[in-house]
C-alpha positions as CSV (number, residue, x, y, z in Angstrom):
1,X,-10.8,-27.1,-30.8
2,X,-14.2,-26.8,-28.9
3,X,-15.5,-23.9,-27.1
4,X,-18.0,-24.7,-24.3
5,X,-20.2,-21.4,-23.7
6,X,-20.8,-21.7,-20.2
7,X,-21.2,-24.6,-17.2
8,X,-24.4,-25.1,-18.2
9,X,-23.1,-26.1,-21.6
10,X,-21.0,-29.0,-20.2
11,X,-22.4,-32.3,-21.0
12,X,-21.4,-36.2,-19.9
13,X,-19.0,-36.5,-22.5
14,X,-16.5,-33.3,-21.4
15,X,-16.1,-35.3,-18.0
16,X,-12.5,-36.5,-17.6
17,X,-9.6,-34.3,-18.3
18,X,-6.4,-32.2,-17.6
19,X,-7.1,-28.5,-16.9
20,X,-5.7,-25.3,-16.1
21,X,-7.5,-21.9,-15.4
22,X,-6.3,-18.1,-15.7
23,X,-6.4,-15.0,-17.8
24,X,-3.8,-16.2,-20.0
25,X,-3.7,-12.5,-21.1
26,X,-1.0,-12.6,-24.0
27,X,-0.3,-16.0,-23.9
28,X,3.3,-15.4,-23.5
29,X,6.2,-17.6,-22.6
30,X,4.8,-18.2,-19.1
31,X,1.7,-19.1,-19.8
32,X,3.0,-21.6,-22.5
33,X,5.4,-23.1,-20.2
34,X,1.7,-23.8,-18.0
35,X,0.3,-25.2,-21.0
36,X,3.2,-26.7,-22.4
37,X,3.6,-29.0,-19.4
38,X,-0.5,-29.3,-19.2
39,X,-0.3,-31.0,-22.9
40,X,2.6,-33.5,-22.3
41,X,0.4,-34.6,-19.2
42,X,-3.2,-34.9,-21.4
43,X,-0.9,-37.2,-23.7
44,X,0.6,-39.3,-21.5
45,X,-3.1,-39.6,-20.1
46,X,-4.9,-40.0,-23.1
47,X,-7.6,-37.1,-21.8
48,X,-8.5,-33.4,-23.7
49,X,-6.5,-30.7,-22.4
50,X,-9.3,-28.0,-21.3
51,X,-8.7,-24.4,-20.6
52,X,-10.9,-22.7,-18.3
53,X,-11.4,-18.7,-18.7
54,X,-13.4,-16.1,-17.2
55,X,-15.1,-13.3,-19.7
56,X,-15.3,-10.7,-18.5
57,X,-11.7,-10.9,-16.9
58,X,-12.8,-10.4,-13.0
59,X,-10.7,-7.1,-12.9
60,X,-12.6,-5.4,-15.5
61,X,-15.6,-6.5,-14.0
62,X,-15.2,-5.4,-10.5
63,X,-12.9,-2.1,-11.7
64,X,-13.5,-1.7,-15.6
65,X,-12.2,1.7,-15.7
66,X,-9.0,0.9,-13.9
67,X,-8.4,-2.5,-15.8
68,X,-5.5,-2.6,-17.9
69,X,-5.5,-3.1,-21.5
70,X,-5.8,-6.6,-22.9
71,X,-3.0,-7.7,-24.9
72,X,-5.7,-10.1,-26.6
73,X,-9.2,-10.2,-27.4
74,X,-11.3,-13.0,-26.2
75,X,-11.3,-14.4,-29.9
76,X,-6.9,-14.0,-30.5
77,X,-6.4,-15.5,-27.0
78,X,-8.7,-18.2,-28.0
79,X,-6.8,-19.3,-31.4
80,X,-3.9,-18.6,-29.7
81,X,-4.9,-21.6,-27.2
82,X,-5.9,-23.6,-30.8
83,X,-2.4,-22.7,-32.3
84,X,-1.0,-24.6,-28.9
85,X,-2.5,-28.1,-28.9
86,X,-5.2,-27.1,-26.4
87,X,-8.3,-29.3,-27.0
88,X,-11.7,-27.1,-25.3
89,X,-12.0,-23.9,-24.0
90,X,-14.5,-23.5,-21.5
91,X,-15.8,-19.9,-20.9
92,X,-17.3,-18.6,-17.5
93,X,-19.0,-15.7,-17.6
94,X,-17.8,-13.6,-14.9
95,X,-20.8,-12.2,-12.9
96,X,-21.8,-11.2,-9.2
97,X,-23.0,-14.2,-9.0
98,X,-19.8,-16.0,-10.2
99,X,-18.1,-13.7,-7.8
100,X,-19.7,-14.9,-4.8
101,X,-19.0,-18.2,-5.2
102,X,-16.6,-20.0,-2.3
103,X,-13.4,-21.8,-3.3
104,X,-14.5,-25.0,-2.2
105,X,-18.0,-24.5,-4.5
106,X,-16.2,-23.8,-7.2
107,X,-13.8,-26.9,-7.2
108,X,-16.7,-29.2,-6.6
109,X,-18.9,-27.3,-9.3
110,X,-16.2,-26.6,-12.0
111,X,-13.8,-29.1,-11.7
112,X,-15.3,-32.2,-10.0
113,X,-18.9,-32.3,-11.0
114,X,-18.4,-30.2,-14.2
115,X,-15.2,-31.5,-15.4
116,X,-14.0,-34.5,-14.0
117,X,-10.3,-33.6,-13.7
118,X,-7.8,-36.0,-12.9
119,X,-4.8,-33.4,-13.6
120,X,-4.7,-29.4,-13.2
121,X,-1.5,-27.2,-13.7
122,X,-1.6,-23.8,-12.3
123,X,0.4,-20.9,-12.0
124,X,2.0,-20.2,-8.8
125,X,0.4,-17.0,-8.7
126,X,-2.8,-18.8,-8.8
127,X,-5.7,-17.1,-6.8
128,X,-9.6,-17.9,-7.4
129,X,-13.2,-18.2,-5.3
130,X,-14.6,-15.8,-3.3
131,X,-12.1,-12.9,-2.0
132,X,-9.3,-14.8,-4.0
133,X,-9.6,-17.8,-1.1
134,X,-8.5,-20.2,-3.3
135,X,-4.5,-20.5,-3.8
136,X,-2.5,-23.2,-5.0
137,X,-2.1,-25.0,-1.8
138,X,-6.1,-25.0,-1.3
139,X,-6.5,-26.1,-4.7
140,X,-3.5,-28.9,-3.6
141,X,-5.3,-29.7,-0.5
142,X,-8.8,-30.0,-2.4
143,X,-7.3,-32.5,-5.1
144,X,-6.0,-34.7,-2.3
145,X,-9.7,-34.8,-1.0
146,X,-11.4,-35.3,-3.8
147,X,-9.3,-37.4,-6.4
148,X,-7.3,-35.4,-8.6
149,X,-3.4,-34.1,-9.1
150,X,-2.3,-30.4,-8.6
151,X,1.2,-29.1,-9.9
152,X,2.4,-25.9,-10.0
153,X,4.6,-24.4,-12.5
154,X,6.8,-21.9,-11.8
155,X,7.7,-18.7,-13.0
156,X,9.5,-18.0,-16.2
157,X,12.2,-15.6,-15.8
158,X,13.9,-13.4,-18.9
159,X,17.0,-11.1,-18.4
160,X,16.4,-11.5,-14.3
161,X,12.6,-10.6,-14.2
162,X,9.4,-13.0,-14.0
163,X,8.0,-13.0,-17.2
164,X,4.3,-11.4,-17.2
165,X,1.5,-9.7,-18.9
166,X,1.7,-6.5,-17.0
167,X,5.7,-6.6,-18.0
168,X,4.3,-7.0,-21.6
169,X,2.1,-3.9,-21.2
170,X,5.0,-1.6,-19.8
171,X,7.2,-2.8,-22.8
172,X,4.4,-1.9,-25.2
173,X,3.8,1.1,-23.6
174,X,7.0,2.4,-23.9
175,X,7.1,1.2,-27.7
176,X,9.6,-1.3,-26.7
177,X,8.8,-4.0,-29.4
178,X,11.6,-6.2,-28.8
179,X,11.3,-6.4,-25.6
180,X,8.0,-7.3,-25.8
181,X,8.6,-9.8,-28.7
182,X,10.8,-12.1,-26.3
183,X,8.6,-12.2,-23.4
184,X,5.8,-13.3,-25.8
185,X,7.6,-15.4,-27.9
186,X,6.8,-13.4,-30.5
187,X,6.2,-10.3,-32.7
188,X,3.3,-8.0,-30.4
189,X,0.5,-7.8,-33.3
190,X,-3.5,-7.2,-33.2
191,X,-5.4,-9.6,-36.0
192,X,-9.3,-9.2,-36.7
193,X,-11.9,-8.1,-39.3
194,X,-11.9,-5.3,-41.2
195,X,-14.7,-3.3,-40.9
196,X,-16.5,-0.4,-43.1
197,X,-15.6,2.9,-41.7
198,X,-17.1,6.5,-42.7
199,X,-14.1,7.0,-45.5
200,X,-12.5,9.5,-44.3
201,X,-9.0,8.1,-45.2
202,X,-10.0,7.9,-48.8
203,X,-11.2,11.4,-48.4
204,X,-7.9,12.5,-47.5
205,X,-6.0,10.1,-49.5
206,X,-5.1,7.6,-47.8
207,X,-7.4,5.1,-47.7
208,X,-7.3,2.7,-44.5
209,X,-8.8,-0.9,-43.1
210,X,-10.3,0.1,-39.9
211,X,-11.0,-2.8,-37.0
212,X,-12.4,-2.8,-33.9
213,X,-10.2,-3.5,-31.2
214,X,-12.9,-5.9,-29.0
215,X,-11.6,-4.7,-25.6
216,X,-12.3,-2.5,-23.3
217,X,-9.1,-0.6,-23.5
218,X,-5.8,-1.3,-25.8
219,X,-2.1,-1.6,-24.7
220,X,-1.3,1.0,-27.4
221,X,-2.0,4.4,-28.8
222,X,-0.7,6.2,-31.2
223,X,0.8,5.8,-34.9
224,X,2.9,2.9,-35.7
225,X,5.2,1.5,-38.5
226,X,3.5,-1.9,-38.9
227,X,3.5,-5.2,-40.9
228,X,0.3,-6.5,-42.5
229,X,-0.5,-11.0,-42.9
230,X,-3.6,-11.5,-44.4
231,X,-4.0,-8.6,-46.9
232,X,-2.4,-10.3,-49.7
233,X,-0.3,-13.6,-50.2
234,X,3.2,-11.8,-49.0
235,X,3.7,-9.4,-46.3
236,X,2.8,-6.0,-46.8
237,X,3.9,-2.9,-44.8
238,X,2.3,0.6,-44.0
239,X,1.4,2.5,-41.2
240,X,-1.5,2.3,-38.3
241,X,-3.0,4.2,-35.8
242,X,-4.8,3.5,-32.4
243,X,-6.9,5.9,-30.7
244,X,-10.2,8.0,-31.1
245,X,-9.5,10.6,-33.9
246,X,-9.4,13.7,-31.8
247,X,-8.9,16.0,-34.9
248,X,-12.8,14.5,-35.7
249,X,-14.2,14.3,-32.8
250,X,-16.5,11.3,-33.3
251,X,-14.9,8.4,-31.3
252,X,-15.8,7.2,-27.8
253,X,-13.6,3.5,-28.1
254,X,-10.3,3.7,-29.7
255,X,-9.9,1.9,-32.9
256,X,-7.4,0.4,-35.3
257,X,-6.9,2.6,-38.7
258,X,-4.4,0.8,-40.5
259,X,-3.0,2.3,-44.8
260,X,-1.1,-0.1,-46.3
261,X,1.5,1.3,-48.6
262,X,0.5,0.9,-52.8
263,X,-2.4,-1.3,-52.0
264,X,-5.8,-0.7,-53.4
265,X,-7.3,-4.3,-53.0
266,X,-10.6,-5.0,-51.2
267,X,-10.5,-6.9,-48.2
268,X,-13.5,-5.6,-46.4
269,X,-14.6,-8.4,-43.8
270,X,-11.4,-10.3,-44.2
271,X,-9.5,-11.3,-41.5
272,X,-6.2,-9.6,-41.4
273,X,-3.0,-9.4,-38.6
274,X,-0.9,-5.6,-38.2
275,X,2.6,-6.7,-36.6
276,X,3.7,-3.9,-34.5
277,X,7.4,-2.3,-35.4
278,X,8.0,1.2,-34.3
279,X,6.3,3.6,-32.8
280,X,6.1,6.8,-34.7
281,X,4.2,9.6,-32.6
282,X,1.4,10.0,-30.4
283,X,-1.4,10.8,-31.3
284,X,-2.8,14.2,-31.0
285,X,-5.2,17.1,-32.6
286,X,-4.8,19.4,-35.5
287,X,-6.6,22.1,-36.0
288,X,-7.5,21.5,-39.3
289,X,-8.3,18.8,-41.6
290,X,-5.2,19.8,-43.8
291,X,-3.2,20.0,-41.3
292,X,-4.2,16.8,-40.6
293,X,-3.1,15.3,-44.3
294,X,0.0,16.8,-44.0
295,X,1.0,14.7,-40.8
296,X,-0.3,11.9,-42.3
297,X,1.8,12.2,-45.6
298,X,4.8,12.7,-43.1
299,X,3.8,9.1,-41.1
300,X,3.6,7.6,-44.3
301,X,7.3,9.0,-45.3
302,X,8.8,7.7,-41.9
303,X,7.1,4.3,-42.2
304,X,8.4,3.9,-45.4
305,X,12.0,5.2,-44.3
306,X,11.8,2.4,-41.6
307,X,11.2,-0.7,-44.0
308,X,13.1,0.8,-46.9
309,X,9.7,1.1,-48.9
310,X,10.5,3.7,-51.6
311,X,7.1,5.1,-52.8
312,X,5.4,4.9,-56.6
């Protein structure tokens, strides 16, 4: 799959396709209905499926304080999309200047002169251009004009309710994995590299794989029985937690902190996926360091209780 940084990375050769634009926050069952549809069309065309995202997302640019949580980072949504079939990504940087820009500039810019589209599939929540102008029947009305096809795909609907991100972030807030898991389509996890923290879980004896989250704000917080792909050639289990480490004091961004039951194995800078199970506790302060290990040892005996881990 190629990802086109930018408009003014389009060249000649990325003319003619089928499209589709949104946040595609999650990728769930919705949005793969969208894309679903988008694919069979770029087959029975013969033309590169193209996704079209903005990054920033516009709501945390205009509000990024009062954005919600991403399900995904820029670079999971992306593979997502590659796990899918899609062909090109093309990234817009969202930016005052982006924000300004009419409805009608940015269908002749983006998807005419840019693009070339012959097909587009939208949501039918679709809104874009300039104080959200641009809906699906404006889009409709501009393909008409200008030589392209607009369809709309509707809603997916689960156990009576549209199926949507912000759905996916109430679920996750209220730990409710398996909700969560059928509105996506599957488990709710977080993959990316492991970084070097400052050791403080070896310290304490527990050693942990720490990793950025690479968003502004994440759906989750607190400590988790999880899953762990990547670590090793099976599945592994342990326990994670997501926030700022009130007990030290030294966090600004939450991270992901993530001990992995009888593993000592190095995979600094590998890439690794923690599938979310059961919430555990929130997380909180201690007022000392010990008091600290102790909850920890006690997270570690529940997570273990929960997979039916006994421990060496």
């Amino acid at each position: 799959m190629e990802l086109i940084r930018g408009l003014h990375n389009l060249r000649p050769r990325h003319r003619g396709c089928v499209a589709t634009i949104g946040a595609f926050d999650g990728v769930h069952r919705g949005h793969r209905a969208v894309l679903e549809r988008l694919i069979e069309k770029g087959r029975e065309l013969q033309l590169p499926v193209t996704v079209i995202l903005f990054e920033p997302l516009p709501r945390e640019f205009f509000a990024p304080l009062q954005a919600p949580p991403r399900l995904l980072s820029f670079q999971e949504k992306v593979q997502a999309l590659r796990e899918l079939g899609v062909d090109r990504v093309l990234r817009i940087r969202f930016d005052s200047k982006l924000s300004e820009m009419g409805a009608d500039e940015f269908v002749r810019r983006v998807f005419c002169e840019g693009l070339g589209v012959r097909y587009i599939v939208v949501g039918d929540d679709l809104h874009f251009g300039k104080n959200r102008a641009g809906d699906f029947a404006f889009l409709q009305a501009a393909g008409a004009r200008l030589g392209f096809e607009v369809a709309a795909t509707h809603s997916v609907v689960i156990d009576g309710e549209r199926v949507s991100s912000t759905r996916i972030r109430a679920a996750l807030e209220a730990a409710d994995f398996a909700t969560a898991e059928r509105l996506l389509g599957r488990p709710y996890s977080i993959t990316g590299r492991v970084v070097m923290g400052q050791q403080l879980g070896r310290q304490l004896g527990t050693p942990t794989a720490n990793m950025h989250l690479r968003r502004l704000r994440a759906p989750l917080a607190g400590v988790y029985a999880v899953e762990v792909i990547g670590a090793a050639a099976n599945t592994l289990f342990g326990v994670a937690n997501i926030g700022t480490r009130p007990t030290i004091g030294d966090l600004i961004k939450a991270i992901l902190e993530v001990h992995v039951f009888d593993f000592d194995g190095d995979i600094y800078q590998r890439n690794i996926t923690v599938i979310f199970r059961k919430k555990l506790r929130d997380e909180c302060k201690f007022a000392s360091l010990d008091a600290l290990k102790q909850q920890i040892q006690c997270d570690i005996d529940s997570g273990r209780a929960f997979f039916g881990v006994a421990g060496k």
